[in-house]
C-alpha positions as CSV (number, residue, x, y, z in Angstrom):
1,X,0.0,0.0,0.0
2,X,1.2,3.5,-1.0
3,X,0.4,6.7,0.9
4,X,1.6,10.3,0.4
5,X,2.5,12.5,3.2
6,X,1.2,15.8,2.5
7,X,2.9,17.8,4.8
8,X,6.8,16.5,4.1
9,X,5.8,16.0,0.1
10,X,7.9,12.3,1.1
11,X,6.4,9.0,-0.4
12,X,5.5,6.5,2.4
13,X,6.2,2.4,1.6
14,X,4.3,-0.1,3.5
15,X,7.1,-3.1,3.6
16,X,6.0,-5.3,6.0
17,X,3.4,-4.0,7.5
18,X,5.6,-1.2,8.3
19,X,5.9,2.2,6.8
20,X,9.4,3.7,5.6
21,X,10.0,7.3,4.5
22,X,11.9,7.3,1.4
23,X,14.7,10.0,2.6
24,X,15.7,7.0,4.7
25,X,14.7,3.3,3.1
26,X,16.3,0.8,4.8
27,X,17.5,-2.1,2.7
28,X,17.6,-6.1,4.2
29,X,20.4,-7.6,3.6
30,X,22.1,-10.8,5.0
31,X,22.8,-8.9,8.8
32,X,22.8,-5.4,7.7
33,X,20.7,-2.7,6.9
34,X,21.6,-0.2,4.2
35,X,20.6,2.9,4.3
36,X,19.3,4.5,0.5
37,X,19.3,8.2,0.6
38,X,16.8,10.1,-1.9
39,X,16.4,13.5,-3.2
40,X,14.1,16.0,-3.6
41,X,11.8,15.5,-6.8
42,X,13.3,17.7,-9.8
43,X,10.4,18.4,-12.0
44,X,11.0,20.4,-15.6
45,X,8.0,20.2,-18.4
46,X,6.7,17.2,-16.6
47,X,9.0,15.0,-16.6
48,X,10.2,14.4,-12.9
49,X,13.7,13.1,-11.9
50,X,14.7,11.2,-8.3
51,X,18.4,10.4,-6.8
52,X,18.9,7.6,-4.5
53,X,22.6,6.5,-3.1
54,X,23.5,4.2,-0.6
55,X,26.9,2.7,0.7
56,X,28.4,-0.5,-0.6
57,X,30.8,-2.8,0.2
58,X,31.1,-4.4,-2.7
59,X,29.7,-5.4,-6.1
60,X,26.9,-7.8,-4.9
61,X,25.8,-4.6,-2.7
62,X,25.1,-2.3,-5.3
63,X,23.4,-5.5,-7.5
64,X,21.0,-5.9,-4.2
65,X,20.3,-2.1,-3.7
66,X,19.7,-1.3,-7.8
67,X,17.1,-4.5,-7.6
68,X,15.3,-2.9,-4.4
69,X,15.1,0.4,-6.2
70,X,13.6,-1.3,-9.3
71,X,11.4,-3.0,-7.2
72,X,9.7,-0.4,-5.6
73,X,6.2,0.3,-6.0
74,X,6.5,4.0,-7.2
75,X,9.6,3.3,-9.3
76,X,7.9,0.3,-11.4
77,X,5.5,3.2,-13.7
78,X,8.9,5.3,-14.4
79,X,10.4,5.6,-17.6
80,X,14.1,5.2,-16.8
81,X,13.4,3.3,-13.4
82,X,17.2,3.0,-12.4
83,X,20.2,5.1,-14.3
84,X,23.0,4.0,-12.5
85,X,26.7,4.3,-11.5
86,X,28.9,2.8,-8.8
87,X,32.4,2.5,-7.4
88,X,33.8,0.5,-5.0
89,X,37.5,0.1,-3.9
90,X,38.2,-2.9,-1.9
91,X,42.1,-3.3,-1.1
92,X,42.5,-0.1,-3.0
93,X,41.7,-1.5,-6.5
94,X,38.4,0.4,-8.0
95,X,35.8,-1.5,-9.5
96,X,33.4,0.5,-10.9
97,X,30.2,-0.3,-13.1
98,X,27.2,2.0,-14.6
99,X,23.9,1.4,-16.3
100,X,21.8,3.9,-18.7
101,X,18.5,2.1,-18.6
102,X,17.0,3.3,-21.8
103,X,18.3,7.3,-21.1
104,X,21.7,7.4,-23.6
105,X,24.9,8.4,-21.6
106,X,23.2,8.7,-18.4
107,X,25.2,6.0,-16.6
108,X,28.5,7.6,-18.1
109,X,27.2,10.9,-16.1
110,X,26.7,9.4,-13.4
111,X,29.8,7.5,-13.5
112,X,32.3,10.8,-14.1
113,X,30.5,12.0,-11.6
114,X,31.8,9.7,-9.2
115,X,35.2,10.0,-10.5
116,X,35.4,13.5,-10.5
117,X,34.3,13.9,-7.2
118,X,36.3,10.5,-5.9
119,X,33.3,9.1,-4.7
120,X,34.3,5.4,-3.6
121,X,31.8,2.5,-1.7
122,X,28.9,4.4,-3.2
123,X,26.0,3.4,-5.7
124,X,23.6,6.5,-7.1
125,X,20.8,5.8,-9.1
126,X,17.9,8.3,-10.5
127,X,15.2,7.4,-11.6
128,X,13.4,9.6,-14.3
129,X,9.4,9.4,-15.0
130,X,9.0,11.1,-19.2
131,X,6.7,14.2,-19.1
132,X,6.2,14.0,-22.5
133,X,8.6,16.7,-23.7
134,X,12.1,16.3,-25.0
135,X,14.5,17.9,-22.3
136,X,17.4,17.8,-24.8
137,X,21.0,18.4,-22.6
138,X,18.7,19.9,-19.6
139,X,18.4,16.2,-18.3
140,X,22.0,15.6,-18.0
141,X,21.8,18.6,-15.7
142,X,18.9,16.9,-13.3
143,X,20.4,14.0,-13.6
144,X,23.4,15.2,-11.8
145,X,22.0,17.4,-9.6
146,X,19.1,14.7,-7.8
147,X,22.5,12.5,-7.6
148,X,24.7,14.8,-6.1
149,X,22.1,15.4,-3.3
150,X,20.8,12.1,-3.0
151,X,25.1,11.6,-2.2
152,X,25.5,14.4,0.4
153,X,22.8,13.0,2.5
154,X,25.1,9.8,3.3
């Protein structure tokens, strides 16, 4: 079940019967939780844009946390449900990985993002729902910015 919080403007999940405020989901894992950050919604022309990020500690982390995000109830009606990018450095060597999900060269702005900023043990993902109009290079500049927020919350 799916409730909106009209005061806070946050999206409320009912996971087992009980409710989670998306600026702080917590992810199960084997005997961890996770916590997935999110970002304010960035809307332009309709189309409305969500950053997630979350900590990771190593390659089947950020495989668990994408497949959460994809799995969520709001997420499943989005057009670009996950964009992704992530880097982890275990013994100092950097493994990194991205994903565009339909939205060309979004997971490669995600991914410099990282870089540039030397991001490491992180996973960001945005999720983008299509207004209907063409954005042109304007979504490269939401993309980034629901990411970069969605990463300073950690």
């Amino acid at each position: 079940m799916l409730a909106r919080h009209v005061a806070r403007q946050h999206w409320i999940f009912r996971i087992n019967s009980s409710l989670i405020n998306t600026a702080a989901i917590h992810c199960r894992k084997s005997h961890s939780d996770t916590l997935i950050t999110t970002s304010e919604v960035v809307t332009d022309r309709q189309s409305k844009f969500i950053g997630r990020a979350a900590r990771i500690q190593s390659k089947e982390d950020a495989e668990n946390i994408l497949k959460t995000v994809r799995e969520m109830k709001a997420v499943r009606k989005a057009s670009h449900r996950a964009m992704y990018a992530w880097r982890n450095c275990p013994n100092n060597e950097i493994a990194e990985g991205m994903g565009n999900d339909g939205e060309s060269g979004a997971g490669m702005v995600l991914l410099n993002m990282l870089r540039q900023s030397d991001w490491r043990n992180v996973i960001v993902i945005v999720t983008r729902f299509y207004g209907g109009k063409p954005l042109g290079p304007d979504r490269f500049r939401h993309i980034r910015a629901v990411a970069r927020e969605a990463l300073e919350k950690l």
